[in-house]
C-alpha positions in Angstrom: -24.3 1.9 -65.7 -20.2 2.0 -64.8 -17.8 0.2 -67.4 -16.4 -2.9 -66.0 -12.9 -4.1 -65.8 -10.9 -7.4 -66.3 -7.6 -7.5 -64.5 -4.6 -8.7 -66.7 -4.9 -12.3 -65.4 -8.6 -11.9 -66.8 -8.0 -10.6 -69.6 -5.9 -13.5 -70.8 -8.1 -16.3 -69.0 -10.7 -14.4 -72.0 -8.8 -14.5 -74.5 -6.5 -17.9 -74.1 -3.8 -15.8 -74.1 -0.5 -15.4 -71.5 -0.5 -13.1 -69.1 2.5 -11.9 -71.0 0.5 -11.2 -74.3 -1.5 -9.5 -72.3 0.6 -6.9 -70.8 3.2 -7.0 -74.1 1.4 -7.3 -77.4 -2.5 -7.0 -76.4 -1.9 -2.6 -77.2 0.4 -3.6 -79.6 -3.3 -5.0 -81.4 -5.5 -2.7 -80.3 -6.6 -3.4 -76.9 -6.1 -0.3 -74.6 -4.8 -0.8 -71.2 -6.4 1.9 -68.1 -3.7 1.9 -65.2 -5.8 2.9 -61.8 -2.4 4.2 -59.3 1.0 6.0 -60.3 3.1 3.5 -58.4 4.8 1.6 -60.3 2.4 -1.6 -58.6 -0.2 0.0 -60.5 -2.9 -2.2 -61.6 -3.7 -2.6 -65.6 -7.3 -3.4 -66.4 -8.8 -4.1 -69.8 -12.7 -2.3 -70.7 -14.9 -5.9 -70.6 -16.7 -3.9 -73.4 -13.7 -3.1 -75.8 -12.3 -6.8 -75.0 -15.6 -8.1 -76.6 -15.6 -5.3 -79.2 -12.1 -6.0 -79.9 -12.6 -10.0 -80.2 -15.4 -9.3 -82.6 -12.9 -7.1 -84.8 -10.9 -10.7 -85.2 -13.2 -12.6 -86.9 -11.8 -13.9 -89.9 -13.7 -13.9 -93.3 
């Protein structure tokens, strides 16, 4: 089955995060981006998958 993809506007509607964590802090914690293009409109996507892996990691306790 192919991986699916959140865009970064996804990704931080997921997470209740800004757009800006997304793109700024979100590999900072973990999260890897994929860029699909080499212009510099390339479009960041986030792994649905690793998102929900990565959420899991948070859990506190």
């Amino acid at each position: 089955m192919p991986e699916k993809f959140m865009d970064v506007k996804e990704t931080a509607k997921f997470l209740n995060m800004s757009v800006t964590w997304v793109y700024r802090d979100a590999p900072n914690q973990g999260l890897t981006p994929y860029k699909f293009g080499s212009s510099p409109n390339a479009k960041i996507q986030y792994k649905i998958s690793e998102v929900q892996q990565w959420i899991k990691q948070q859990k506190l306790g």
